[in-house]
C-alpha positions in Angstrom: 0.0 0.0 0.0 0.8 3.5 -0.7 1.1 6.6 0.9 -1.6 8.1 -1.6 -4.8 9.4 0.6 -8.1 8.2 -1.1 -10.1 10.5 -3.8 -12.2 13.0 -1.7 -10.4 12.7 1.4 -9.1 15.6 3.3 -5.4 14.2 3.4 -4.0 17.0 5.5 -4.7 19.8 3.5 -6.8 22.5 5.5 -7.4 25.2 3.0 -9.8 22.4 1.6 -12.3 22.8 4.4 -14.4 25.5 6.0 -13.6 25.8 9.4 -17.6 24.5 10.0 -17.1 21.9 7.9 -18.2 18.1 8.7 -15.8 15.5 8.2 -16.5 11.6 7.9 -14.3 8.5 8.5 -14.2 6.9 5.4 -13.6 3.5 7.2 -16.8 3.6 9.4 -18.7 6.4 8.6 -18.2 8.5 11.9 -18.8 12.0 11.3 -16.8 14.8 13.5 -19.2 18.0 13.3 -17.1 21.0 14.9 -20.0 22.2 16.8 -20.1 18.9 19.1 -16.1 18.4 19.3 -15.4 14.9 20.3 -16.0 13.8 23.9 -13.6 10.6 23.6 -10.5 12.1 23.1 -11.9 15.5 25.0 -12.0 18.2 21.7 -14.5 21.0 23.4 -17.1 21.6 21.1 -16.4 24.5 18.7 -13.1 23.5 17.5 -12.4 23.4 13.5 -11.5 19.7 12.1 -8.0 21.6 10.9 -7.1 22.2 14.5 -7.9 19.1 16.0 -4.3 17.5 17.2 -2.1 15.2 14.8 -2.7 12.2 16.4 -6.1 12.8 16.7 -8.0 9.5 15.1 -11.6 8.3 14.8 -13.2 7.5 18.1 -15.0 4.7 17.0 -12.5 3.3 14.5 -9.4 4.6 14.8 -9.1 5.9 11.4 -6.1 8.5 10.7 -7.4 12.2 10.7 -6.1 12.6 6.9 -8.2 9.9 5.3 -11.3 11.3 6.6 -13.9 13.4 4.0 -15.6 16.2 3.7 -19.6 15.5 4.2 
């Protein structure tokens, strides 16, 4: 496997995104919606996708924060 992200994904590029915008896991589907955060790994609500941490990863699947997509 490469290092390639999948077509659609947001592959660490943050002037693809709105600051607002929802972002889904493309393994299982999760959605991160800024104005929730994440309670599992403590992201008040309010913070943009692009400034959640680097080794920020799905909660549910653990799924790398650069393969997930824009909803």
């Amino acid at each position: 496997m490469n290092d390639h992200f999948f077509a659609g994904s947001y592959g660490g590029d943050g002037e693809k995104i709105l600051p607002e915008s929802r972002m889904e896991c493309k393994i299982c589907w999760e959605i991160y919606h800024p104005a929730i955060g994440d309670d599992y790994w403590q992201i008040p609500p309010g913070t943009p996708f692009t400034e959640l941490p680097d080794h920020w990863s799905c909660p549910n699947c653990e799924g790398k924060k650069k393969d997930f997509m824009v909803v």
